[in-house]
C-alpha positions in Angstrom: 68.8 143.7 -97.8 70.0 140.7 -100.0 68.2 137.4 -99.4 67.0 134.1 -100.3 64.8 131.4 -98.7 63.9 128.3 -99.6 61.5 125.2 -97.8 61.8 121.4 -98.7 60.2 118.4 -97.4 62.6 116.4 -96.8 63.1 112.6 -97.5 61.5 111.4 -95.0 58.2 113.0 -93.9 54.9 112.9 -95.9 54.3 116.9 -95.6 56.0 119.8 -95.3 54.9 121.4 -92.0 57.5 124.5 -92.3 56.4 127.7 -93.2 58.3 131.1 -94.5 58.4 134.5 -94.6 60.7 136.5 -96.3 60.3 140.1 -97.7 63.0 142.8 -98.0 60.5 145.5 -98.3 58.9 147.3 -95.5 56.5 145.3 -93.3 54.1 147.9 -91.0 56.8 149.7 -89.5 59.5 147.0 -89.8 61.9 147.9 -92.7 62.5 143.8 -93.5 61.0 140.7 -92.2 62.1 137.3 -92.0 60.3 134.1 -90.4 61.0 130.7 -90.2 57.7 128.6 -88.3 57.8 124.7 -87.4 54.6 123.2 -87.0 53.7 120.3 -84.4 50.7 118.3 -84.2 49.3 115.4 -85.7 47.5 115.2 -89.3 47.7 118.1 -91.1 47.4 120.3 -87.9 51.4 121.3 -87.5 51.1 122.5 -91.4 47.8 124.5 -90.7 50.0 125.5 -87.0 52.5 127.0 -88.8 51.0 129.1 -92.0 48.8 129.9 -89.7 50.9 131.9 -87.0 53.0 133.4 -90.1 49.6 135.0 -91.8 48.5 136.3 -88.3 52.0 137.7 -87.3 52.6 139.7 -90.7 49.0 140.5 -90.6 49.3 142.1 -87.5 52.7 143.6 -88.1 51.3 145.3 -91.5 49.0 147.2 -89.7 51.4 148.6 -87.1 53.7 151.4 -87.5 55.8 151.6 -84.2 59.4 152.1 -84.8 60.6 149.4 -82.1 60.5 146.7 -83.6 60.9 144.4 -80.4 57.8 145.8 -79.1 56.6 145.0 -82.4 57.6 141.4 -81.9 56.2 141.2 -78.5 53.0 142.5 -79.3 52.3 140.7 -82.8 53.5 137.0 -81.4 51.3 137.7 -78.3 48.3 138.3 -80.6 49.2 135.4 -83.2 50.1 133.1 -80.5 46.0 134.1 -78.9 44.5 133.4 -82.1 46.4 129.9 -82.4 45.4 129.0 -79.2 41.7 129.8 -80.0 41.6 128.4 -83.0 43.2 124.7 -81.8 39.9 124.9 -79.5 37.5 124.6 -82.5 38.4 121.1 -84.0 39.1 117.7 -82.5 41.7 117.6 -85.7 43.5 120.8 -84.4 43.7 120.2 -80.9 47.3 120.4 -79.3 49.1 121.8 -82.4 52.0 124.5 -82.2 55.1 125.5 -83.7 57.8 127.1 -83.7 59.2 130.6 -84.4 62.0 132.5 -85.4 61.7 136.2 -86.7 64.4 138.9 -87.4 64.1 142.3 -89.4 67.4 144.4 -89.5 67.7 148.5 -88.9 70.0 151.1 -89.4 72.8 148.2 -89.1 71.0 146.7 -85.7 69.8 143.0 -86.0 66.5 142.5 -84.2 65.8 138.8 -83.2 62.4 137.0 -81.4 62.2 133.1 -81.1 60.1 130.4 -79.3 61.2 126.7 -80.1 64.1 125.4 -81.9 64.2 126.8 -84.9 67.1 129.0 -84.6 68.9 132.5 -85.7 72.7 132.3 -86.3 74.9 135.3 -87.7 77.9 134.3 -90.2 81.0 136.6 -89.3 84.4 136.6 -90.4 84.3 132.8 -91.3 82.8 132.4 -87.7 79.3 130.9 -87.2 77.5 132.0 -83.7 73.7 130.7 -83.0 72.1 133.8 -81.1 68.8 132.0 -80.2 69.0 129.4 -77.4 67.1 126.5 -78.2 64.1 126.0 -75.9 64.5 122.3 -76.1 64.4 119.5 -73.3 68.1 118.0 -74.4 69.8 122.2 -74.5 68.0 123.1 -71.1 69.6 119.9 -69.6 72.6 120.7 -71.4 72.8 124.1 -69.6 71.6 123.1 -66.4 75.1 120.3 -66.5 72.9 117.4 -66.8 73.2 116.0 -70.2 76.0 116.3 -72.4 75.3 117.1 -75.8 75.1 114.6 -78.2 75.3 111.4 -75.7 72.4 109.0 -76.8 70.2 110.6 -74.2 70.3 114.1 -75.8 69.5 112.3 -79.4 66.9 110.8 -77.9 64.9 113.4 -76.6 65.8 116.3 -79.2 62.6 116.9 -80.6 60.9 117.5 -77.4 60.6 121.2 -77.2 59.4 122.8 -74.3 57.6 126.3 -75.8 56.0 126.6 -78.6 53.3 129.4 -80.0 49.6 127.9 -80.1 49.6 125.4 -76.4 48.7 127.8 -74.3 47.3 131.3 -73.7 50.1 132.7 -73.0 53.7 132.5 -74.5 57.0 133.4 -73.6 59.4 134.2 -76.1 63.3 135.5 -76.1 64.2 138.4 -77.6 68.2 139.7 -79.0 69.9 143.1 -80.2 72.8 143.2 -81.6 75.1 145.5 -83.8 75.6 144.0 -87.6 79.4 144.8 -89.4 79.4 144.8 -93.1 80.0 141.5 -94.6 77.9 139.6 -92.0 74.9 137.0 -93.2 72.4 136.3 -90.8 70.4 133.0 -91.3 67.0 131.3 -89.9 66.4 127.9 -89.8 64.1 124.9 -88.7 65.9 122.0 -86.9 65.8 120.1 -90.0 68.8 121.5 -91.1 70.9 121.3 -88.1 69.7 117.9 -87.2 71.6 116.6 -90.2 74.7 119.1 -90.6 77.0 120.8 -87.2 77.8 124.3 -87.3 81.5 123.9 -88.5 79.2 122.6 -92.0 77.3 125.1 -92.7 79.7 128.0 -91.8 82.1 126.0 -94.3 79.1 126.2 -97.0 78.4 130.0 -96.5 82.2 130.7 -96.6 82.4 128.8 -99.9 81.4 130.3 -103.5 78.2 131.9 -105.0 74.9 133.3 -104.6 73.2 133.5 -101.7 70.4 131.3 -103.7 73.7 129.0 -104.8 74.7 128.4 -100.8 70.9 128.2 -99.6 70.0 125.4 -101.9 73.8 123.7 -101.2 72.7 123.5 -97.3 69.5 121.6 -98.1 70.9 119.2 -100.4 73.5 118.1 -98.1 70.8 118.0 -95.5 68.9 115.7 -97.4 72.4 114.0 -98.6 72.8 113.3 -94.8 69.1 111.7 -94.2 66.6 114.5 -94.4 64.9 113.1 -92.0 62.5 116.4 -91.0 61.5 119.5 -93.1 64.5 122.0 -94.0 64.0 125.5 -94.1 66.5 127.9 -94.7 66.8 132.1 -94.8 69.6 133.8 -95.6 70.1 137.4 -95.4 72.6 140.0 -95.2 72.2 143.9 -95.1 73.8 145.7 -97.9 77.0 148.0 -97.2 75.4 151.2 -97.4 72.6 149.5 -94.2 75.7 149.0 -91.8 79.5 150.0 -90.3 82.7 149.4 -91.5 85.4 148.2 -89.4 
């Protein structure tokens, strides 16, 4: 896998309350492993939220060696998301807090995808920029229900309201994707930070321009901040190598 990953606070906020994981080498029995978390809560709880559910999650995905790695992904966020919970029940300082998460690992040319939240998984193909996640927002569930058009005041509004997150609650539903990778493709993570301030069309013009993947990582969260920076940015981008997939 070829990757790069990089967090930045932003212009606006105090703290960075993002959190990464990025590691092309085997994880457990996951051959890559790439997270993108979003904290919530006040203080310094969404920063403690979100470094927090990353540790557990590739803690408990280091010791397993299943070769699924959905069940993987199922089983480890069901732990991590436990030990948040408990955890928010020990201090008045961490009481409410959550995040978000997004995790892929890629296998034998098969992209496997978990997410709760907004933070969000897109996969870069032939100049063509497709978000595979579905937000699990207020404004998007509104959006697909035919209630709210997207981007009306109401929709900008209430964007940040999200309505899962890992750490409120016991219990914690995520959605889960499969799909086949062609050579050539990049897949990349985020936190809403970056597509609060830039569309789609942006940043598949960015990844279709020239460089490194480091050169067109740190070119999405400068224009990000160019734009207002007005949350965290955390970007991930990844492709497999062309000996790891198909050629059309």
């Amino acid at each position: 896998m070829l990757d790069y990953a990089l967090t930045d606070t932003g212009r606006v906020r105090p703290r960075n309350q993002d959190y990464l994981y990025s590691s092309s080498a085997p994880v457990g029995g996951l051959r890559n492993l790439y997270l993108v978390a979003d904290g919530m809560g006040g203080h310094k709880a969404g920063d403690f939220a979100s470094r927090f559910l990353v540790e557990r999650l590739v803690g408990y995905l280091s010791q397993n060696q299943s070769d699924d790695p959905l069940t993987l992904f199922e089983e480890g966020i069901r732990y991590a998301n436990r030990q948040l919970y408990e955890k928010s029940l020990t201090s008045p300082e961490l009481d409410g807090m959550g995040t978000t998460l997004v995790a892929a690992t890629v296998r034998d040319g098969e992209l496997f995808v978990a997410n709760v939240g907004d933070s969000r998984l897109y996969v870069y193909k032939s100049g063509e920029l497709t978000q595979i996640t579905q937000d699990h927002s207020y404004v998007e569930e509104m959006v697909r229900m035919g209630r709210m058009k997207r981007e009306s005041r109401e929709y900008r509004e209430k964007k940040n309201l999200i309505t899962r997150a890992v750490g409120t609650g016991r219990t914690v539903e995520a959605d889960y994707f499969r799909l086949k990778l062609d050579a050539g493709d990049m897949i990349l993570l985020c936190s809403d930070g970056l597509t609060n301030m830039l569309t789609d069309r942006d940043i598949a013009d960015c990844l279709a321009g020239d460089g490194t993947f480091k050169d067109k990582v740190e070119r999405l969260v400068a224009d990000a901040n160019q734009n207002g920076g007005r949350d965290n940015i955390s970007v991930i981008l990844a492709a497999p190598q062309t000996s790891e997939v198909g050629i059309c």
